[in-house]
CHARMM internal coordinates of N, CA and C (Angstrom, degrees):
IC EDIT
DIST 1 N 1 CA 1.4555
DIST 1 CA 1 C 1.5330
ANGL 1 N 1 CA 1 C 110.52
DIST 1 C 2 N 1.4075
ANGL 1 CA 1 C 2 N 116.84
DIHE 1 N 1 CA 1 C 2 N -37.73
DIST 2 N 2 CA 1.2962
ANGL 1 C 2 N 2 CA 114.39
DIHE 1 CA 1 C 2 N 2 CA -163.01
DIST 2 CA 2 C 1.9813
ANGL 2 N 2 CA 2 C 89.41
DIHE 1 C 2 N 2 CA 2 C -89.26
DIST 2 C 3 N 0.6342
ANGL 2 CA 2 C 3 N 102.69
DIHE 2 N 2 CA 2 C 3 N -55.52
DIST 3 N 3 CA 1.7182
ANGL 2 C 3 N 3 CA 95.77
DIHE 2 CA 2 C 3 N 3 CA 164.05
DIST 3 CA 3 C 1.1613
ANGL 3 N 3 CA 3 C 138.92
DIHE 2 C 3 N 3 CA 3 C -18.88
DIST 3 C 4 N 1.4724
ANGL 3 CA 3 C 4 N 103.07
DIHE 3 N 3 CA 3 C 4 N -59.18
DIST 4 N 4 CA 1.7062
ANGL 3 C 4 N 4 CA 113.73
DIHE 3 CA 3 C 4 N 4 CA 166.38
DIST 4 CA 4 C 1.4372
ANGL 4 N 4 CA 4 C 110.57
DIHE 3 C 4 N 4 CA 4 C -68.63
DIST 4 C 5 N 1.6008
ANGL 4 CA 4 C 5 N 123.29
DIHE 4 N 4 CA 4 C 5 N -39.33
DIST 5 N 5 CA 1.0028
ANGL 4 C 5 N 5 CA 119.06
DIHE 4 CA 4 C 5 N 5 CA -177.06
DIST 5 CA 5 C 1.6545
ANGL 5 N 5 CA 5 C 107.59
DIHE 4 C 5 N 5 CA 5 C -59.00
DIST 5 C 6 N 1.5000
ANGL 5 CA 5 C 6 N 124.53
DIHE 5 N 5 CA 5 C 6 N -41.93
DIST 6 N 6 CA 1.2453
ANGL 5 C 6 N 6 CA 124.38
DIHE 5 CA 5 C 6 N 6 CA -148.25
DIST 6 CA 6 C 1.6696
ANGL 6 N 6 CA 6 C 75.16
DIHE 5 C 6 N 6 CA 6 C -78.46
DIST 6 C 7 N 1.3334
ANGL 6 CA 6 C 7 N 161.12
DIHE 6 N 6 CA 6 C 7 N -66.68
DIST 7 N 7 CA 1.5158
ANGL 6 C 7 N 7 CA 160.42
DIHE 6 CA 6 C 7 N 7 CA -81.61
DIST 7 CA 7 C 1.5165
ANGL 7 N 7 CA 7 C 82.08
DIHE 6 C 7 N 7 CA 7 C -115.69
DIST 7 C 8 N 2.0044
ANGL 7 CA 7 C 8 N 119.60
DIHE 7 N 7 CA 7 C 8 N -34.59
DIST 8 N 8 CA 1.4783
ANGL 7 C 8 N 8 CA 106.51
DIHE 7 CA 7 C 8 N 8 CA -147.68
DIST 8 CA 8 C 1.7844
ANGL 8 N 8 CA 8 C 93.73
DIHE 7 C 8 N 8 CA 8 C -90.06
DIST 8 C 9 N 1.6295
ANGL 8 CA 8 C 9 N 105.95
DIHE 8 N 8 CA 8 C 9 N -22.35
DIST 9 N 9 CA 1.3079
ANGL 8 C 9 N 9 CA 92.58
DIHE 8 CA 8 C 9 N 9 CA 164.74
DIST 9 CA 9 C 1.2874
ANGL 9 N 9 CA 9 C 145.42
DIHE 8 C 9 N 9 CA 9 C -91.34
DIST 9 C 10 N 1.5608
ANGL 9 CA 9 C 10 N 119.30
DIHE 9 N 9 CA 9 C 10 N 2.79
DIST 10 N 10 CA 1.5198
ANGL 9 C 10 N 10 CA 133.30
DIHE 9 CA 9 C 10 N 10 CA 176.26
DIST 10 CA 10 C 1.2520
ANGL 10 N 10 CA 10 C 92.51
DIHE 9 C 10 N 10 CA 10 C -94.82
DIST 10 C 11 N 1.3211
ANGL 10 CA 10 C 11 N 134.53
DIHE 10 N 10 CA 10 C 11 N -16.78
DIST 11 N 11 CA 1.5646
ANGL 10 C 11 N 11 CA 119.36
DIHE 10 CA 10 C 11 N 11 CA 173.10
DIST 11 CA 11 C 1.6802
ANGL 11 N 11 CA 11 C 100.84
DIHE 10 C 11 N 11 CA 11 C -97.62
DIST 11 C 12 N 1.2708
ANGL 11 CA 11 C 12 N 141.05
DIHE 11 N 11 CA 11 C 12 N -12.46
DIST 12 N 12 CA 1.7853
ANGL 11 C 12 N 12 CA 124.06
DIHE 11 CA 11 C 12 N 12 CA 153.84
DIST 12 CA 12 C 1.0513
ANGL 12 N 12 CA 12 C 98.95
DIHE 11 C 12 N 12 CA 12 C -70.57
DIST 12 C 13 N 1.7877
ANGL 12 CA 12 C 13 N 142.24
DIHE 12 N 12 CA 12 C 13 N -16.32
DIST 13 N 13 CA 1.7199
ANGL 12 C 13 N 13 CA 133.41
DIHE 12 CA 12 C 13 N 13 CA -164.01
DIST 13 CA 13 C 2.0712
ANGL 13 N 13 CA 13 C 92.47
DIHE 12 C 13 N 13 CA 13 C -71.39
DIST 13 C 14 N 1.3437
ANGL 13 CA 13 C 14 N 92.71
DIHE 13 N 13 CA 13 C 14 N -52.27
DIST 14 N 14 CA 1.4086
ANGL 13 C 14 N 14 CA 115.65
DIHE 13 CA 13 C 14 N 14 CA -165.08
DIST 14 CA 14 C 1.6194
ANGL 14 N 14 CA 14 C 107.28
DIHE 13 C 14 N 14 CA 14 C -56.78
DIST 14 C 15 N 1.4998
ANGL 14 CA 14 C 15 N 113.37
DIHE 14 N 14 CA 14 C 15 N -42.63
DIST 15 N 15 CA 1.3654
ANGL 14 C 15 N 15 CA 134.25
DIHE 14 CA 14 C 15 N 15 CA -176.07
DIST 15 CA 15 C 1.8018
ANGL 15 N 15 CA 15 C 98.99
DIHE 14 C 15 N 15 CA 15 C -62.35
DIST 15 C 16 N 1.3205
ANGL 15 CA 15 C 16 N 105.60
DIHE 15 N 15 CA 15 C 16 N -51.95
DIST 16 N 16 CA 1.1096
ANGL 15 C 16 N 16 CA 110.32
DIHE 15 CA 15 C 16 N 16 CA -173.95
DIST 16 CA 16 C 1.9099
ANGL 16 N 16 CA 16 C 120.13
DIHE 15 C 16 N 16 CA 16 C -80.97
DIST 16 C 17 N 1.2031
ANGL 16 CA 16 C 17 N 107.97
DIHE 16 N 16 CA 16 C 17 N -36.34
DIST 17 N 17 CA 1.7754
ANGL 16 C 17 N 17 CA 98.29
DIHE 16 CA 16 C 17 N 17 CA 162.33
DIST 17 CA 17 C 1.5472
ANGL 17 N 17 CA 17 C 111.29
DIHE 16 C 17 N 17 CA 17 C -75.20
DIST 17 C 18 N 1.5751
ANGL 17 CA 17 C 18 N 138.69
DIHE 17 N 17 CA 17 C 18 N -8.28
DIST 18 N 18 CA 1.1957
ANGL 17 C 18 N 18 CA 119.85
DIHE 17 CA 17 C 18 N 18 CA 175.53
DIST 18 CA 18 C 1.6500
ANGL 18 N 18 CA 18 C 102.84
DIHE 17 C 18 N 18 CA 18 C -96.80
DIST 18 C 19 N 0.9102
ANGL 18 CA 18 C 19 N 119.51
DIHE 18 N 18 CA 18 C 19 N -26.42
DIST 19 N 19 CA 1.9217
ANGL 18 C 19 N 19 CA 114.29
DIHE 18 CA 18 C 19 N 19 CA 160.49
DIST 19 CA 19 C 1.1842
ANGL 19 N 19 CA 19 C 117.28
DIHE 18 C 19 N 19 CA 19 C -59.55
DIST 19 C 20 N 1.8821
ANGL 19 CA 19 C 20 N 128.57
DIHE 19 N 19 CA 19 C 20 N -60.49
DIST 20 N 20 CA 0.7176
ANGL 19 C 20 N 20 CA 125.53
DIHE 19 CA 19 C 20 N 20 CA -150.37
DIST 20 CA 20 C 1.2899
ANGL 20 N 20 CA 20 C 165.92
DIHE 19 C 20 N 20 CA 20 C 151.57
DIST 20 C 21 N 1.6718
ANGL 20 CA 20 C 21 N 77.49
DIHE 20 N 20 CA 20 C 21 N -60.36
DIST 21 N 21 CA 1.1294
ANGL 20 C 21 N 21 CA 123.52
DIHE 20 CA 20 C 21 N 21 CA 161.19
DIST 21 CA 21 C 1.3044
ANGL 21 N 21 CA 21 C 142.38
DIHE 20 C 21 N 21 CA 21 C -87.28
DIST 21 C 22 N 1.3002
ANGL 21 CA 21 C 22 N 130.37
DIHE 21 N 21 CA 21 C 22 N 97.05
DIST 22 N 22 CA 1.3695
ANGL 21 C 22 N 22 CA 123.73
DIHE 21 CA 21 C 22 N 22 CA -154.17
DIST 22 CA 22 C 1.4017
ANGL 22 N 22 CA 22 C 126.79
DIHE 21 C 22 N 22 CA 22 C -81.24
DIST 22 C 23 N 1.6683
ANGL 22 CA 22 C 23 N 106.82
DIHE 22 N 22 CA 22 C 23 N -28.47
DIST 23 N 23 CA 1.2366
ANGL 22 C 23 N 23 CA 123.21
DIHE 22 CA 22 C 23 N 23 CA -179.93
DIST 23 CA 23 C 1.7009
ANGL 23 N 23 CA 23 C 110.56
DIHE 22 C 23 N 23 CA 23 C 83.22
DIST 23 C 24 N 2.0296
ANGL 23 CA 23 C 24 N 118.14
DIHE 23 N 23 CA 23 C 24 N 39.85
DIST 24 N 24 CA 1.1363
ANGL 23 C 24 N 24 CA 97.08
DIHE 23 CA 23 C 24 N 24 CA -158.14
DIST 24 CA 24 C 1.7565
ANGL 24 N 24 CA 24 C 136.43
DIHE 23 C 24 N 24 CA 24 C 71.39
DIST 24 C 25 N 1.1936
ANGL 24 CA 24 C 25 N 129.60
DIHE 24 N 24 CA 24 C 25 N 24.07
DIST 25 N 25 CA 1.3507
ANGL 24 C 25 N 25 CA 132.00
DIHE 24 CA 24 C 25 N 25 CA -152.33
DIST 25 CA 25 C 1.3527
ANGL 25 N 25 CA 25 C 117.84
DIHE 24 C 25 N 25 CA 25 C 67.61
DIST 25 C 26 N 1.2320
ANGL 25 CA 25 C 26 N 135.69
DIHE 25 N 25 CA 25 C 26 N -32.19
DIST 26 N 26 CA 1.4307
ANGL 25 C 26 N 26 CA 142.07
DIHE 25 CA 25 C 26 N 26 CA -175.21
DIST 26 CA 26 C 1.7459
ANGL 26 N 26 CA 26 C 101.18
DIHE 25 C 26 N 26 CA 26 C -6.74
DIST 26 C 27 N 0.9246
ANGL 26 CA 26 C 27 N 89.30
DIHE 26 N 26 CA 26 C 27 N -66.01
DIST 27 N 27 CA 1.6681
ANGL 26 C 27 N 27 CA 94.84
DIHE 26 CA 26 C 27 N 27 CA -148.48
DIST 27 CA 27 C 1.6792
ANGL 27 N 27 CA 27 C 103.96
DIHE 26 C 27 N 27 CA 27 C -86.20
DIST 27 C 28 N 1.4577
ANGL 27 CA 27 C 28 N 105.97
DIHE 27 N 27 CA 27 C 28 N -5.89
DIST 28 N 28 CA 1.9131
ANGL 27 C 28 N 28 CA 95.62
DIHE 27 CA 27 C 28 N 28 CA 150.11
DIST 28 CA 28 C 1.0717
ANGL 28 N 28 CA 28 C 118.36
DIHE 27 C 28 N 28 CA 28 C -97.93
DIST 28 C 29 N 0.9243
ANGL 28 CA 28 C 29 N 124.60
DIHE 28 N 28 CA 28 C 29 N 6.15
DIST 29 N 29 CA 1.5215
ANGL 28 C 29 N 29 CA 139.20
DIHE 28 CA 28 C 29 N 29 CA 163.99
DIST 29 CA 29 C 1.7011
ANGL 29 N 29 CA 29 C 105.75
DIHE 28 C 29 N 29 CA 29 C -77.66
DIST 29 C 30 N 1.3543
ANGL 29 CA 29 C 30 N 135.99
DIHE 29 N 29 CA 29 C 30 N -35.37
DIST 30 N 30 CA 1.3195
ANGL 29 C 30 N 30 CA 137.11
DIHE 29 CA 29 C 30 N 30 CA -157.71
DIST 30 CA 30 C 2.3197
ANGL 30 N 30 CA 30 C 90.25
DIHE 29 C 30 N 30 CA 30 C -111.35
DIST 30 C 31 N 1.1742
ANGL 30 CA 30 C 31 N 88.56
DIHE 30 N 30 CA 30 C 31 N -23.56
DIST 31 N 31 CA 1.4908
ANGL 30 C 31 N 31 CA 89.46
DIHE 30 CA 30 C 31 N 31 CA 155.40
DIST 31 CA 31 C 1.9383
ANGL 31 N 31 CA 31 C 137.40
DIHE 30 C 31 N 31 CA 31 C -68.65
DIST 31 C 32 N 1.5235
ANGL 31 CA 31 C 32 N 81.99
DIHE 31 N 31 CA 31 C 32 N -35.97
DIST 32 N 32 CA 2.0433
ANGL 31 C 32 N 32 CA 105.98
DIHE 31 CA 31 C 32 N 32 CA -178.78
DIST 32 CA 32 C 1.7279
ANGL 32 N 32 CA 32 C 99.05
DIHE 31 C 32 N 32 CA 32 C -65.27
DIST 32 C 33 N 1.3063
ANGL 32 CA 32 C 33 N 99.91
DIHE 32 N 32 CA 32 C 33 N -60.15
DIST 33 N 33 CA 1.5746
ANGL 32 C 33 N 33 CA 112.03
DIHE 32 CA 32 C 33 N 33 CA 175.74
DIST 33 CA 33 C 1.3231
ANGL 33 N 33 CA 33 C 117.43
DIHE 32 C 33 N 33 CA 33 C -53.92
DIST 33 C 34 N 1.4510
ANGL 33 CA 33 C 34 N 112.05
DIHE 33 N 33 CA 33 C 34 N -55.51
DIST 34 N 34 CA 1.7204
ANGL 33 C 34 N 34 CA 91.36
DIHE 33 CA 33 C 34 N 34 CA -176.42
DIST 34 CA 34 C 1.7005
ANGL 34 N 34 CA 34 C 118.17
DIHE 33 C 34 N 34 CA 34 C -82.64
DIST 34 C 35 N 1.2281
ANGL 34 CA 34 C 35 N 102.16
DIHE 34 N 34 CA 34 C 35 N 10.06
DIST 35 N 35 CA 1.9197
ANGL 34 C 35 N 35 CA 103.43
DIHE 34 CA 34 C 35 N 35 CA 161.31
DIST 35 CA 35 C 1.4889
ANGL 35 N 35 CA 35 C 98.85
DIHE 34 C 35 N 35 CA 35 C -81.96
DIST 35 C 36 N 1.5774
ANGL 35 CA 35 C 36 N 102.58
DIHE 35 N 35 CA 35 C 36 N -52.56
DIST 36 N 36 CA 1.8647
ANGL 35 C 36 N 36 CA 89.38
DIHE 35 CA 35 C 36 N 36 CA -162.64
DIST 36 CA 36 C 1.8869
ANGL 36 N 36 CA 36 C 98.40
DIHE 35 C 36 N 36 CA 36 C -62.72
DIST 36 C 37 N 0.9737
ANGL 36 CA 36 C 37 N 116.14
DIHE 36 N 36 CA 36 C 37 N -23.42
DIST 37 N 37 CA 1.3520
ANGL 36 C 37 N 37 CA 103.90
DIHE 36 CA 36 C 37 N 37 CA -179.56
DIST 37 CA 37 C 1.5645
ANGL 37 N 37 CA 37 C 121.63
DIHE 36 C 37 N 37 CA 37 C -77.33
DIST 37 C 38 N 1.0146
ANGL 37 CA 37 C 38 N 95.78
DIHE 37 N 37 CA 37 C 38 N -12.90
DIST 38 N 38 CA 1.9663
ANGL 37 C 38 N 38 CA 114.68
DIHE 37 CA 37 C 38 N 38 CA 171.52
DIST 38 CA 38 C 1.8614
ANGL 38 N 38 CA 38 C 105.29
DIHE 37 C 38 N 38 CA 38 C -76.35
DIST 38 C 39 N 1.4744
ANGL 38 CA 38 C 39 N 104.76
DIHE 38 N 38 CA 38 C 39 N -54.26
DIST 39 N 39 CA 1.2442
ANGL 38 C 39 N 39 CA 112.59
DIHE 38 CA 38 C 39 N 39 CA 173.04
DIST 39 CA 39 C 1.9772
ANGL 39 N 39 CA 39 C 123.24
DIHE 38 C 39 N 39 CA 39 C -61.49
DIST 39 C 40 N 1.1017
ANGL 39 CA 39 C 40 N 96.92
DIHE 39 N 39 CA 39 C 40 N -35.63
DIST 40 N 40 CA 1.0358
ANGL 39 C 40 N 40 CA 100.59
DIHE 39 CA 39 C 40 N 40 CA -173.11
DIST 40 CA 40 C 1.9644
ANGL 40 N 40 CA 40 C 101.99
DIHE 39 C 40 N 40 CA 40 C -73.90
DIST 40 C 41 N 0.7200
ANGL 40 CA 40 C 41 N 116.04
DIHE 40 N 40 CA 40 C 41 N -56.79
DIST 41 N 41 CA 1.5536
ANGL 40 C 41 N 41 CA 135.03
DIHE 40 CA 40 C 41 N 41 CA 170.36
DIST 41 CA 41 C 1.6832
ANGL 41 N 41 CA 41 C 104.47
DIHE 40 C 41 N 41 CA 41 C -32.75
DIST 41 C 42 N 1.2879
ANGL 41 CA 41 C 42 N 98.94
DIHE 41 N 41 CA 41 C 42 N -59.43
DIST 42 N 42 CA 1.2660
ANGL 41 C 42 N 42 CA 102.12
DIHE 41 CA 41 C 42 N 42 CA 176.25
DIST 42 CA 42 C 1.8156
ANGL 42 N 42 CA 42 C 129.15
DIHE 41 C 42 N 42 CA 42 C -75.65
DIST 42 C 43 N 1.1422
ANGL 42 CA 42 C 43 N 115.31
DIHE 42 N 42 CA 42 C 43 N -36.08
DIST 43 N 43 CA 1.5037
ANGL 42 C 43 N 43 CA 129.30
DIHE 42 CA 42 C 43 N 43 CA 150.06
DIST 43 CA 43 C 1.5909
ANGL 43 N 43 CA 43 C 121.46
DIHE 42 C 43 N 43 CA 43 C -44.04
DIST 43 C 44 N 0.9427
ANGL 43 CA 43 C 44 N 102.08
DIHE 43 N 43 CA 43 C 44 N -30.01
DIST 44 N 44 CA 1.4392
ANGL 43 C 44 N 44 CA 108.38
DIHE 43 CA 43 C 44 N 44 CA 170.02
DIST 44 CA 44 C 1.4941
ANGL 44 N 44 CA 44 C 134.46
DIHE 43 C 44 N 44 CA 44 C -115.37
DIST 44 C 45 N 1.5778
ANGL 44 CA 44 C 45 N 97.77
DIHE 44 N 44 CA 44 C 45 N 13.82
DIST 45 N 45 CA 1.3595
ANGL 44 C 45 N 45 CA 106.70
DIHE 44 CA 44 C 45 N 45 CA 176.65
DIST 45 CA 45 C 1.6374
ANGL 45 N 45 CA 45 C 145.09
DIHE 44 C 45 N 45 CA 45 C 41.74
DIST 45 C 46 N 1.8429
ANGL 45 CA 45 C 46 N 93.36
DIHE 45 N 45 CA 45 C 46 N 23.95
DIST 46 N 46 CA 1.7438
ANGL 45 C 46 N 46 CA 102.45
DIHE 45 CA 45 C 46 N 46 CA -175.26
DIST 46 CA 46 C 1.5389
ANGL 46 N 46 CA 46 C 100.91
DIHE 45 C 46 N 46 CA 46 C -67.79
DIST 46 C 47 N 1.0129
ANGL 46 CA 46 C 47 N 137.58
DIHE 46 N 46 CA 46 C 47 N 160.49
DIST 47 N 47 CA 1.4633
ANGL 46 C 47 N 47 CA 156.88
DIHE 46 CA 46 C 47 N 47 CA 117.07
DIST 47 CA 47 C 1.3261
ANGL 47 N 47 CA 47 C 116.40
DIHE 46 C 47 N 47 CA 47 C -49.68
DIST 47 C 48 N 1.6692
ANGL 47 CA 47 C 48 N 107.55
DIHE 47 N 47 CA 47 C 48 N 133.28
DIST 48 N 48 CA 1.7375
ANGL 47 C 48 N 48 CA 103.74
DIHE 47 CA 47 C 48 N 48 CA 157.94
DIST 48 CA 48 C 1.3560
ANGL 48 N 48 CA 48 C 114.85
DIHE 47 C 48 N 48 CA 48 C -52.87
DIST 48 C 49 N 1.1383
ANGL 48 CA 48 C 49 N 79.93
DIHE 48 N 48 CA 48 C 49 N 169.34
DIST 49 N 49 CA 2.2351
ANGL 48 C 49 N 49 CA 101.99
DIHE 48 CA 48 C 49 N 49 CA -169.87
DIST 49 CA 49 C 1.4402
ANGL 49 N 49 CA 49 C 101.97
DIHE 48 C 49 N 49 CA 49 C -81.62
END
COOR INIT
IC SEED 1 N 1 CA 1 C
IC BUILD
């Protein structure tokens, strides 16, 4: 879960530096999060379900 989540937001990061449009930082902001959520995932060594 936290996986897909982290994938759906480095791909709006991506969506958003090839538009343009940042939204105000928005969308490096949804970049910060889905690393720490990569990191975190990984620091703790769960497996998908």
């Amino acid at each position: 879960m936290l996986y897909t989540i982290a994938i759906v937001l480095i791909l709006l990061w991506l969506l958003g530096m090839v538009s343009s449009y940042t939204m105000n930082g928005f969308i490096h902001i949804l970049i910060v999060i889905a690393i720490i959520v990569v990191l975190v995932r990984v620091i703790t060594g769960r497996k998908p379900v």
